[in-house]
Structure formats: C-alpha cells, structure tokens
C-alpha positions in Angstrom: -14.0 -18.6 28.7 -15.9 -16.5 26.4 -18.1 -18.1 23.7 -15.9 -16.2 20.6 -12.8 -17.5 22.8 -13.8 -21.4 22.8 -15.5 -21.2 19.5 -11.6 -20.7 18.4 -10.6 -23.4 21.0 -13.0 -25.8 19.4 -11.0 -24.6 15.4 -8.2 -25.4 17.2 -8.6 -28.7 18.7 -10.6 -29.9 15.5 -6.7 -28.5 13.4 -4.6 -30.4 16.3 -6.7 -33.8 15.8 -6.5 -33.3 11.8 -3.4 -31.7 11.1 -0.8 -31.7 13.9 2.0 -30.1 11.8 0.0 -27.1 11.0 -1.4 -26.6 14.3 1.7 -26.6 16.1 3.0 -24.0 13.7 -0.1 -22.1 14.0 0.9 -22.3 17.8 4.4 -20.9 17.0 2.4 -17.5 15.5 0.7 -14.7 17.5 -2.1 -15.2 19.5 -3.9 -12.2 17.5 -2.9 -14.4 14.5 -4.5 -18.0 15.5 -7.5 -16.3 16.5 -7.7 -15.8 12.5 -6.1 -19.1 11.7 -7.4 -21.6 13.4 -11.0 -21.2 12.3 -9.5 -20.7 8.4 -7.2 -23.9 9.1 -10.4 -25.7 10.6 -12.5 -24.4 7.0 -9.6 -26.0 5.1 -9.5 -29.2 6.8 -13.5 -29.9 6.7 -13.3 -28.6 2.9 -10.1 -31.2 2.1 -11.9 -34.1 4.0 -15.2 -34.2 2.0 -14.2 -35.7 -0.7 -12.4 -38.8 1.4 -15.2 -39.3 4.1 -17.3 -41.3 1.5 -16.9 -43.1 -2.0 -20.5 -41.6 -3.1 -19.2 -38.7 -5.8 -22.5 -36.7 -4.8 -22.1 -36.9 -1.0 -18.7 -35.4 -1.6 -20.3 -32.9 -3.7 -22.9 -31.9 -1.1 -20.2 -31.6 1.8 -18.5 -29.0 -0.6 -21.4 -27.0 -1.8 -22.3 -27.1 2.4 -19.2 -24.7 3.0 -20.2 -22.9 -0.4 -23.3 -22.2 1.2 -21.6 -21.1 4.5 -19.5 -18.4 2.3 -22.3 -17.8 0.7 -24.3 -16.5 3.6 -21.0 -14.4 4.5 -21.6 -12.5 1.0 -25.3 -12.2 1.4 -25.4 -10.7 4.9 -26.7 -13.6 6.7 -26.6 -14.6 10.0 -24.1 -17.7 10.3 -25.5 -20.9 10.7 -25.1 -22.7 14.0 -22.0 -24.8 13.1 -18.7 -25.2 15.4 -16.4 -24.5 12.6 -19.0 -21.9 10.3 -20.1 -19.3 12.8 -16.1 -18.5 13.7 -15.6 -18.5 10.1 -17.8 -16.1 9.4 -16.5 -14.0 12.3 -13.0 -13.7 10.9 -14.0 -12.8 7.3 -15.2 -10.1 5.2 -16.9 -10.6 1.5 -13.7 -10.1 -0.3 -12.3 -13.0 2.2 -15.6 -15.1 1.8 -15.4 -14.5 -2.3 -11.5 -15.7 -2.9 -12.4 -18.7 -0.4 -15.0 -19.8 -2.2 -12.2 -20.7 -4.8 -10.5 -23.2 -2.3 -13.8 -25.2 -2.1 -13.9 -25.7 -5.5 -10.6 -26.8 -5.7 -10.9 -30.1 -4.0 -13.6 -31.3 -6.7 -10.5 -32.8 -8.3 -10.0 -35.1 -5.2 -13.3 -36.3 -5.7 -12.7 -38.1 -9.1 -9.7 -40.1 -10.6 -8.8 -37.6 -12.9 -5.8 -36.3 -13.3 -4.9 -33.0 -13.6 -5.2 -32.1 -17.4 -1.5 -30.0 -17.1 1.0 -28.6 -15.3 -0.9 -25.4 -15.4 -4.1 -27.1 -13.9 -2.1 -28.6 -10.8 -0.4 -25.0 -10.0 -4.2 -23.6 -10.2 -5.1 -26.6 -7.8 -2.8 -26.2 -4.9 -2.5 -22.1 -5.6 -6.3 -22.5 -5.1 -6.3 -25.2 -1.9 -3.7 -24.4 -0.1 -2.2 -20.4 -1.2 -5.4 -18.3 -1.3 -6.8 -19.3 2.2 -3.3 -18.3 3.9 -3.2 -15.0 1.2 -6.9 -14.6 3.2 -5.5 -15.0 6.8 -2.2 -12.9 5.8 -4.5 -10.4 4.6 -6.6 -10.4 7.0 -3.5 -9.6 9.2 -2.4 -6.5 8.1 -0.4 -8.1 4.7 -0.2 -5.1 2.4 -1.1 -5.4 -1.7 2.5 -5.2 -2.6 3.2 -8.1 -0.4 0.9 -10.3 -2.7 3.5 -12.2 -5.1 5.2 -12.8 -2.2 2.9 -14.6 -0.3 1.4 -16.4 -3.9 4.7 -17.9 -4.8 5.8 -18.8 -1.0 2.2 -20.1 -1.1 2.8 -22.4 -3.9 5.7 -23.6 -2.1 4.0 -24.6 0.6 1.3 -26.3 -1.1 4.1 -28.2 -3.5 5.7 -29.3 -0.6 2.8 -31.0 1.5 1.5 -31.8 -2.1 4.7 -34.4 -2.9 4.7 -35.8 0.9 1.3 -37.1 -0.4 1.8 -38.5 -3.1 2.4 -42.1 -2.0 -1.3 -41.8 0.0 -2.9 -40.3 -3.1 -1.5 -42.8 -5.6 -2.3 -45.9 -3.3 -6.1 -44.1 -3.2 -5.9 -44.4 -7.0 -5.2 -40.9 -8.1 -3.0 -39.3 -10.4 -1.2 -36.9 -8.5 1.7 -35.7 -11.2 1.4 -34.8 -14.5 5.0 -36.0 -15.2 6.6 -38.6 -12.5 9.6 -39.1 -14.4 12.4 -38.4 -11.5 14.1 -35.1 -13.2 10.4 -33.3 -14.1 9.8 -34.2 -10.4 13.1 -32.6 -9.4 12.6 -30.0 -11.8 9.1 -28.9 -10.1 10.3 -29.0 -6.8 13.9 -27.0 -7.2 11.3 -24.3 -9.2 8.9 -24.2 -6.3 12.0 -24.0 -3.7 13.3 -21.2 -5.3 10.0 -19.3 -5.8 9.5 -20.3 -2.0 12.9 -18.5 -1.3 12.2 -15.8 -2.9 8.4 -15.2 -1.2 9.9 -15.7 2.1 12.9 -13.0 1.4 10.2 -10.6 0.2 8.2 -11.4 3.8 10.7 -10.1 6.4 9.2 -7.2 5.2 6.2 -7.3 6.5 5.1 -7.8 10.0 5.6 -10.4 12.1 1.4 -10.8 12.8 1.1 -10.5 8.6 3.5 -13.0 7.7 2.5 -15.8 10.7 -0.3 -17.5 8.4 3.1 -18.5 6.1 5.1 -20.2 8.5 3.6 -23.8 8.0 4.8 -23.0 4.0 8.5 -22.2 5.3 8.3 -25.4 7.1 7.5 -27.0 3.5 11.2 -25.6 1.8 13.5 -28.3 3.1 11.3 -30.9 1.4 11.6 -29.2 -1.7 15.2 -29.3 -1.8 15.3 -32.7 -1.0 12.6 -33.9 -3.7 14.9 -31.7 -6.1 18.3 -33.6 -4.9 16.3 -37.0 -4.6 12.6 -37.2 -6.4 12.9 -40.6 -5.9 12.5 -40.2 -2.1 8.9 -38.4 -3.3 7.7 -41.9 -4.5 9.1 -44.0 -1.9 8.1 -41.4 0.8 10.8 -40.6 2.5 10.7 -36.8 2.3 10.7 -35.3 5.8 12.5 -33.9 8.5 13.3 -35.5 11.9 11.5 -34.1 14.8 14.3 -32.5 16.5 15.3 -30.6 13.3 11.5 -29.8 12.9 11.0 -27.8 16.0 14.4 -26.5 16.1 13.6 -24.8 12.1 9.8 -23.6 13.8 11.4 -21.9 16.6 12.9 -20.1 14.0 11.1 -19.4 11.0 8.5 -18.0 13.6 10.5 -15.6 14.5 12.0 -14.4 11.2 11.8 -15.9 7.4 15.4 -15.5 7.0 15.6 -19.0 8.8 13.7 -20.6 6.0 16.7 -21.8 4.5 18.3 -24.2 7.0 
C-alpha cells in the first residue's frame, strides 16, 4: 500500500472509530470521492473533539488554533507537518479550500463555553460554518460547479440541523444551551424549515455529478429526522429521533445512488 493510500486508510479508520454513520456513508460514495472525504471528515472530527477532550477553556483553545495552524501552513506554502490526519489534509486542499475551512475551526469556540447562541441567526452561522462549508469544500473539490452552491448551502444546513437536534439531549446534559427557542412548535418550526430547504438542495443536486454531490449524502441521511422533529419536537428532547437500522441502510443504498431518494 502506498504511503498517500494508507495515509487516507488511517482518515478513514480514525472517521469509522469516531463517527460510524458518516463513515459508512462516506463508504457508500466513490472511491475518487473518499479519497477527498475521509481526510476532510477526519479534520472535522479532531476540530469538533477539542473542545470536549478537556474542561481547561485554554487547552480547547490550543487544540483549535493547532488545526488553524495546519491551514495556515496550507495558505503560506509550507510543507505539512508530520501529523496522521494534517499531511492528507493538506494533500486534498488548495488555499481557497484551506481559507473557508479555517471558518469551521472557529466555529466550535462556542462548544467550548456555556453560552448560548445569542440568536437564531448565530446558530444557522454555527452549523452552516461546522458542518456545511467543509462538505461545500469536499463537493467543490469534486467537480461541484458555482451554480450548484445554494444548493449544497441549504442541503448543508439540513444536514447540520439534523445531527444538530439528535444532540441535543448529550449537549444539554453537558450543560449547554443548544436552542434558542425549545418551546415544541419553534422546534417543529425549525426543523419543517430546514426539511424543506434540505429538499429543495437535494432536488437542485441530481444535477450535478454523482462524484460532486457524494460529500452530501450523510446530509440526505439527516431529512427523515427533520420531518419527524417537525411532526414530533418532543421526540428531540426525549431523543428519540432516528431511524432503525434496516431503514437506514436500505435509504443509503439509495440516496447514494440518486438524491431523488431523499425523501423516503
């Protein structure tokens, strides 16, 4: 096995260990495409788990500005630093890449503190920045064309929404203050919005191809929890959104192969 070709094996069994549902749909995509997303999945997961690997707010703060650093060095021209989920980073991106990613590090500051997010405005910025720029990045990266852009924003946010509210029991019992407004119908309200804008993205994305549009198949997985957080919000605070795991790979098999599954 080549070094660039277990570099990416390492990305992917670092995404499997820390994220099963997103690496078996990265699984479901291309193999041209994983070689892209797995090392931008791996950045994301290393980026989202610094601020919960310690309770020190300026350890957290150092593990962040580390990938800063690491995009950094991308921009600047540097070599990459010896790191098994940096160096096949920095082989998959270019500046603009580097630049807009940069954005997705500074994003999880807000899971260092207890803050909540000041609006409703702030917590679309949050997950558009965490979770829909890095797969705008690997789409790009892909062969997604500009004018396939509010597509993959809004199926993005989607996405996000929808992993976002199957958290919400973990990140209230670690003291945060995930919503802005918890009351049931502002919940259902948020969630039929996202669904629809979701819908809408993932129309717009049969028209690309299917190598451009594989970084957004783990957000097609996220629609049928936002329909059921818009029919039942109270299942967000109890926890019971989610599929079972037949219906799960049965709806992968198929939104790999074409968005207009998304909808099951």
């Amino acid at each position: 096995m080549s070094t660039d070709k277990m570099s990416i094996q390492a990305c992917a069994e670092l995404v499997q260990k820390g994220d099963e549902a997103r690496f078996r749909a990265t699984m479901a995509a291309p193999l041209k495409a994983r070689e892209v997303l797995f090392p931008i999945h791996a950045f994301c997961l290393e980026v989202a788990k610094a601020p919960w690997v310690t309770q020190e707010s300026m350890i957290a703060e150092m593990r962040l500005q580390f990938w800063r650093d690491v995009l950094q060095e991308k921009l600047d021209g540097k070599a990459p630093r010896a790191h098994e989920v940096a160096a096949p980073l920095a082989a998959v991106l270019d500046a603009a890449s580097a630049e807009a990613l940069d954005q997705a590090v500074t994003a999880r500051q807000w899971d260092i503190y207890r803050d909540p997010h000041e609006d409703e405005a702030a917590l679309h910025r949050y997950l558009h920045a965490s979770y829909a720029i890095p797969m705008h990045v690997a789409a790009r990266l892909l062969g997604a064309p500009e004018s396939a852009t509010k597509a993959l924003n809004r199926l993005g946010f989607a996405g996000a929404l929808g992993r976002y509210l199957a958290a919400i029991p973990a990140l209230q019992d670690a003291g945060r203050i995930p919503l802005v407004d918890g009351r049931p119908e502002a919940v259902a309200a948020l969630a039929k919005d996202a669904y629809e804008q979701g819908r809408w993205g993932a129309q717009q994305l049969s028209k690309c191809s299917k190598l451009a549009r594989a970084p957004m198949i783990d957000a097609m997985m996220q629609l049928p929890l936002l329909r059921q957080a818009a029919r039942d919000p109270q299942a967000v605070i109890d926890g019971r959104l989610g599929q079972g795991a037949v219906k799960k790979s049965l709806r992968l098999a198929l939104v790999s192969q074409s968005p207009s599954w998304a909808f099951l």
